[in-house]
N, CA, C and O of each residue as an XYZ file, in Angstrom:
272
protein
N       0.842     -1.176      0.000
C       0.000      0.000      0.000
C       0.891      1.245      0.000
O       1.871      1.322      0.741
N       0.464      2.406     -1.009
C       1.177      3.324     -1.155
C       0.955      4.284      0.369
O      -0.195      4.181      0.796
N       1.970      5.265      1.304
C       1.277      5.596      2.337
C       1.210      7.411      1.715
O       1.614      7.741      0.600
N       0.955      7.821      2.153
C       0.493      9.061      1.498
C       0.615     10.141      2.621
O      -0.244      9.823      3.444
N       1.269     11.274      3.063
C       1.306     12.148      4.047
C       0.003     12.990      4.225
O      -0.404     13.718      3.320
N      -0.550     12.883      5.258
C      -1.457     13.765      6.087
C      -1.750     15.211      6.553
O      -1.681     15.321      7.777
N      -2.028     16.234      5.955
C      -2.047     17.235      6.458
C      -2.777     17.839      6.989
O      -3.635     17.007      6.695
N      -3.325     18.560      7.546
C      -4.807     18.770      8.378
C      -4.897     20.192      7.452
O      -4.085     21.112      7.364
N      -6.027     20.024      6.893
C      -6.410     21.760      6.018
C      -5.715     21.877      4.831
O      -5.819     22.782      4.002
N      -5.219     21.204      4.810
C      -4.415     21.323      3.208
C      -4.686     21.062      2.065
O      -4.040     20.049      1.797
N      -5.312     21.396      1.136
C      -5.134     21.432     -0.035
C      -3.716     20.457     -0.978
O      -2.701     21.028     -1.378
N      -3.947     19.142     -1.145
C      -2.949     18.585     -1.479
C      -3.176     18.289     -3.353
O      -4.228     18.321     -3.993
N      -1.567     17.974     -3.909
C      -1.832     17.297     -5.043
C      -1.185     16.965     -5.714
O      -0.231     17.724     -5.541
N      -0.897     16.237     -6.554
C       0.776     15.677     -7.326
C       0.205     16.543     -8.285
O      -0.942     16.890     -8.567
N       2.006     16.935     -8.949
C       1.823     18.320    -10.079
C       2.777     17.586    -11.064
O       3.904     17.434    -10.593
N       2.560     16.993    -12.581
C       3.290     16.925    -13.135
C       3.960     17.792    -14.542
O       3.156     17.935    -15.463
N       5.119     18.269    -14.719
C       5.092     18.744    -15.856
C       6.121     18.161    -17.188
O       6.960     17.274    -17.025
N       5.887     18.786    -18.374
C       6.389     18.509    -19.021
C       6.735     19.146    -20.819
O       6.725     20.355    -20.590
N       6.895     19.070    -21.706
C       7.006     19.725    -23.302
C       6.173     19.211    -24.206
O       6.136     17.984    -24.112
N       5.445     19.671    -25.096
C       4.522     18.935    -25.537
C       4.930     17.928    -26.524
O       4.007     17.385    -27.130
N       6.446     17.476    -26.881
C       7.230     16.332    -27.620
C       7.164     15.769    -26.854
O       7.596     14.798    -27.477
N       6.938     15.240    -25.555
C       7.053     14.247    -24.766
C       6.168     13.386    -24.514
O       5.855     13.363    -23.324
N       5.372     12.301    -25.493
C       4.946     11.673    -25.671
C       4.673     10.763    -24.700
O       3.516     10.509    -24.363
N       5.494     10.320    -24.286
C       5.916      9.545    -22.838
C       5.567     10.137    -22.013
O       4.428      9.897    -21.612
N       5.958     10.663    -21.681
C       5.460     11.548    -20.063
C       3.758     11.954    -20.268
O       2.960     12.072    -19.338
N       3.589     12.048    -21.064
C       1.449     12.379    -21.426
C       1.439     11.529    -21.237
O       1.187     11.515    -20.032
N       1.595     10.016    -21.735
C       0.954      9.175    -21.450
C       0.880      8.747    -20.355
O      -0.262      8.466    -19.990
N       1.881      8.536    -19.484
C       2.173      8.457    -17.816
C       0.907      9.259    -17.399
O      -0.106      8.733    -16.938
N       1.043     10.327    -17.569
C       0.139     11.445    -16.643
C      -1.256     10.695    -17.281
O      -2.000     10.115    -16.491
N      -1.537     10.720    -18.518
C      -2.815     10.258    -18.705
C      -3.439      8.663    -17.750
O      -4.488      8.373    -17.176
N      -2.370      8.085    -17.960
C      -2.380      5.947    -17.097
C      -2.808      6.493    -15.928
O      -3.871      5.986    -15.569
N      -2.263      7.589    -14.969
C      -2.215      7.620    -13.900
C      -3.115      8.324    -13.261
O      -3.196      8.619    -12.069
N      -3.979      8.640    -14.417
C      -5.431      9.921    -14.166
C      -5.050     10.816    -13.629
O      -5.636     11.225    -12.627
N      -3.996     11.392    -14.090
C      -3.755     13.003    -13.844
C      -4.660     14.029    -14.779
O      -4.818     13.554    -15.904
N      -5.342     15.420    -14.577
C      -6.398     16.302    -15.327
C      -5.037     16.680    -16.518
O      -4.162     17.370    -15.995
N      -4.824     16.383    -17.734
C      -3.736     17.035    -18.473
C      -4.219     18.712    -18.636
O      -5.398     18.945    -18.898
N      -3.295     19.781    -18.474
C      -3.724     21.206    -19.028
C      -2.266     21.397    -19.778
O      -1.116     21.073    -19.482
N      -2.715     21.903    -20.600
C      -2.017     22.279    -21.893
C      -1.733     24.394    -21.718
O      -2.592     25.255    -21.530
N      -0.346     24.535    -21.869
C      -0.022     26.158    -21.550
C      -0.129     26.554    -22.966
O       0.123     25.805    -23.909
N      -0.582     27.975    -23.072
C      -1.262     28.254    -24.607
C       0.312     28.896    -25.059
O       0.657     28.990    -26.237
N       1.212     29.327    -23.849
C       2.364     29.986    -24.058
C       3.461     29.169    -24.417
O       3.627     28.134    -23.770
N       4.891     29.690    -26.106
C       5.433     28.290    -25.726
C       6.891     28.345    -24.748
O       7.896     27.808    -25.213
N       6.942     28.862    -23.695
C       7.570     29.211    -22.739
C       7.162     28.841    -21.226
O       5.946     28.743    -21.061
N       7.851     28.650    -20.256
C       8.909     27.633    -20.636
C       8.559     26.618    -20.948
O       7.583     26.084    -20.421
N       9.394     25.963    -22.077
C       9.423     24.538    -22.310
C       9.097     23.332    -21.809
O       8.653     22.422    -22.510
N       9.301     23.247    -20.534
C       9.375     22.366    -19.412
C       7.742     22.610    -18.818
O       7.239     21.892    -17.955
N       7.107     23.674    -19.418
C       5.617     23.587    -18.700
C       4.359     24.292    -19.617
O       3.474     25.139    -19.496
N       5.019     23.152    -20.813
C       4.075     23.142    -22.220
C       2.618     22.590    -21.474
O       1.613     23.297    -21.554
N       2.590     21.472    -20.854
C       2.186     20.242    -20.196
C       2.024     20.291    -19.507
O       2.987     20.944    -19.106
N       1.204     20.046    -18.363
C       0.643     19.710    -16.980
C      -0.153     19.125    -16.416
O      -1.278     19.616    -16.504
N      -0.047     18.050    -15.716
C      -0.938     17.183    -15.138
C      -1.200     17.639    -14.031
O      -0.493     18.557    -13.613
N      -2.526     17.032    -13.048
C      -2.844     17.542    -11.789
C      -3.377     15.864    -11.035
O      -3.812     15.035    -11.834
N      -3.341     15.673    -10.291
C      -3.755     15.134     -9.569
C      -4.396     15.431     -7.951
O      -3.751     15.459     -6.903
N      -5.730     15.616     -8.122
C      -6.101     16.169     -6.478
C      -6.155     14.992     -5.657
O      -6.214     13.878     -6.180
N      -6.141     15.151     -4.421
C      -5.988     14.426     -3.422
C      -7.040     13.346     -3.297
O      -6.889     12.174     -2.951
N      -8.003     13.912     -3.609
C      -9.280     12.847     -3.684
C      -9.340     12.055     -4.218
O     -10.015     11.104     -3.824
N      -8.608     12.023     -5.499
C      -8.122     10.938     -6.345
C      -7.268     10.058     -5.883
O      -7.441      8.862     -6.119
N      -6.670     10.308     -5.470
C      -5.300      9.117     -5.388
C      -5.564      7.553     -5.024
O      -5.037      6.598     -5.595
N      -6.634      7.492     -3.789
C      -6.895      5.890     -3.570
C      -7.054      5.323     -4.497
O      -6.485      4.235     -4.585
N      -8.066      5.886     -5.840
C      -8.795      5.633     -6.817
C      -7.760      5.275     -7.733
O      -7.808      4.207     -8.344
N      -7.001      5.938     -7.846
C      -6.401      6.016     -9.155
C      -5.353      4.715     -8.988
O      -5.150      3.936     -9.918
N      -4.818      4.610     -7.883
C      -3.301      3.468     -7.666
C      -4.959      2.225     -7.462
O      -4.991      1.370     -8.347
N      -5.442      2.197     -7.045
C      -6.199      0.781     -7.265
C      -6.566      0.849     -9.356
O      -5.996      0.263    -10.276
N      -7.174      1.360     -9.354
C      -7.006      1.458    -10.825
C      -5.953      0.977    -12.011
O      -6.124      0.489    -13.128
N      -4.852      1.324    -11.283
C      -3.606      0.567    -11.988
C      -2.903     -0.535    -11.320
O      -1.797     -0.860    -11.753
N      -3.536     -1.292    -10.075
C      -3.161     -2.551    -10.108
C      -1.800     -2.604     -8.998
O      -0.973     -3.494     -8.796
N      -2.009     -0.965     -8.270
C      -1.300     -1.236     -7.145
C      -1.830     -1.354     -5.774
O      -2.337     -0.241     -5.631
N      -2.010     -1.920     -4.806
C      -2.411     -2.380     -3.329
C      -1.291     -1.547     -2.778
O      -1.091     -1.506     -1.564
């Protein structure tokens, strides 16, 4: 079981980024049900791409792919 840190009031969430050639890494973020947002700017490079994952998700999502 993945353990996951606790915060009381917090607003939590995995943030992924990435370039929009990176084929690989979308797809990750997509497997892993991250929200993809796309930057309309092409600067910086490194945050063409963005995945989100909110907290509410997470139990959901690692059972989903077959991790306990």
């Amino acid at each position: 079981m993945l353990e996951m840190p606790v915060l009381e009031n917090q607003r939590l969430c995995i943030i992924a980024t990435t370039d929009f050639d990176n084929a690989g890494s979308i797809a990750v973020m997509k497997r892993l049900g991250l929200q993809i947002a796309h930057n309309p700017q092409p600067t910086p490079p490194w945050l063409q791409v963005a995945g989100v994952l909110e907290r509410d998700q997470w139990g959901r999502q690692v059972e989903g792919i077959g991790l306990s």
